[in-house]
C-alpha positions in Angstrom: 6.8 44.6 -0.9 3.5 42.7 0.1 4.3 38.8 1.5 3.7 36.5 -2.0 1.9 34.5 0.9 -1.3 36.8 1.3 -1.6 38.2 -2.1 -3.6 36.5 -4.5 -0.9 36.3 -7.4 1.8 35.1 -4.7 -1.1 32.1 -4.1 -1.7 31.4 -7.2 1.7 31.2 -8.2 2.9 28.9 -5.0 -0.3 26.5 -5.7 1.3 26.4 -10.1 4.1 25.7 -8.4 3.4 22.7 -6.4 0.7 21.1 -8.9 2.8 21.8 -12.1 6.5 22.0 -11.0 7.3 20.0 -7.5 5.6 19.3 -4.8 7.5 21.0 -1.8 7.7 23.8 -3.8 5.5 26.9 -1.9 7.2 25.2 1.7 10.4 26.0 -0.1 9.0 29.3 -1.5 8.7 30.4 2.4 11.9 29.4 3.3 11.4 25.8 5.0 13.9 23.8 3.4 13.7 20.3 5.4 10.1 20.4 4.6 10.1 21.8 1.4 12.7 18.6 0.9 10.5 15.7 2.2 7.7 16.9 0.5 9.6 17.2 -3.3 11.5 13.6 -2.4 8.0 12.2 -1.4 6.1 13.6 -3.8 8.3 12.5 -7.3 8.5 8.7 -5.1 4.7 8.7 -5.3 4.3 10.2 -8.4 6.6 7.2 -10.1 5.0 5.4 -7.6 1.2 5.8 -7.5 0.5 7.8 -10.2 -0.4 11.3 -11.1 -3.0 11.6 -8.2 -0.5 10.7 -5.2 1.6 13.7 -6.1 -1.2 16.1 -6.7 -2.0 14.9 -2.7 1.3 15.4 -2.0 1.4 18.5 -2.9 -1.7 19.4 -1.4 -0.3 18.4 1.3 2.6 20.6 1.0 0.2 23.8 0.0 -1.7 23.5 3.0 1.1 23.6 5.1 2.5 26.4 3.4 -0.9 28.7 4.3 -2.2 27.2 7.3 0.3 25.4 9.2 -1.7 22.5 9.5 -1.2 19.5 7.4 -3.9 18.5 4.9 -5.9 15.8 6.9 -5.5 18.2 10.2 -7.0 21.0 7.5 -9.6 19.1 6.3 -11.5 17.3 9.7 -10.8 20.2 12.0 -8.5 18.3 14.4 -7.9 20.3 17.8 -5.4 20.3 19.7 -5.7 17.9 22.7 -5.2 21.0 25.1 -8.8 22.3 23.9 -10.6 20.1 25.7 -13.0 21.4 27.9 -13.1 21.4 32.0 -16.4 19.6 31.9 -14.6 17.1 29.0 -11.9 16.9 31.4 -12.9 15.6 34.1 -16.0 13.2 32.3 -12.8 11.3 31.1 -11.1 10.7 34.7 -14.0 10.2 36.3 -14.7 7.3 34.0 -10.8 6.7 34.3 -11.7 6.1 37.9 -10.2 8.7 39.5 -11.0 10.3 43.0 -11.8 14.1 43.1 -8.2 15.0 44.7 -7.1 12.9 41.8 -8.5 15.0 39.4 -8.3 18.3 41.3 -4.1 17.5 41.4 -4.3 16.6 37.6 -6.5 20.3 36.9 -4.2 22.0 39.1 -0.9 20.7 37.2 -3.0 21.7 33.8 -4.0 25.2 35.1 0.0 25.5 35.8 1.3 24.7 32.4 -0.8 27.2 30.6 0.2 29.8 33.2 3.8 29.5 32.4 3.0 29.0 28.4 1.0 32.3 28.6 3.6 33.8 31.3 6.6 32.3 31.0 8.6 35.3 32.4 6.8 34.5 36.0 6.6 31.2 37.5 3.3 29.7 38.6 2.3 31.5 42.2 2.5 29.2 45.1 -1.0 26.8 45.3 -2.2 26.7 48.9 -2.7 23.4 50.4 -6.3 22.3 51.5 
């Protein structure tokens, strides 16, 4: 059986679902309860609330989650992930931090180590020769 997720009925059904039922409902729908929760509690608060408009955001909110793992504003302005930053990026904001180039060799190092073990984690970071 196809995930409801991907197929175009299964969307359509989980976006009816949180506009016209509850909002929370397509986190629930996947099986993320807590979330599913907040958003349903939140949701019927803002509706009494703020109206018909901050539970149709609400469960936006909770529809965006459900097929992109991001939360609506993250969704919507393309935030990245403070890891993607570039080298060049990088080290532009320490040197205007003021660092010294051992500074921010140390600091690239210590980066270039934690997505080692995040993309090995069965293998620990080789040895670094000192200069």
């Amino acid at each position: 059986m196809p995930d409801t997720k991907t197929t175009p009925i299964g969307r359509g059904l989980r976006v009816a679902a949180d506009m016209l039922l509850l909002p929370g409902s397509s986190l629930l729908l996947d099986g993320k309860v807590k979330p599913g929760l907040l958003h349903v509690g939140v949701g019927v608060a803002a509706g009494f609330a703020l109206g018909i408009p901050a539970a149709l955001l609400v469960a936006a909110n909770s529809i965006s989650l459900s097929f992109t793992g991001k939360n609506l504003a993250s969704a919507l302005i393309g935030a990245q992930d403070p890891r993607d930053v570039t080298l060049t990026a990088k080290i532009r904001q320490d040197v205007d931090k003021g660092l010294s180039l051992e500074e921010i060799q140390e600091t690239v190092r210590e980066d270039v180590e934690d997505v080692y073990a995040e993309v090995v984690p069965s293998h620990p970071p080789p040895p670094i020769a000192a200069q």
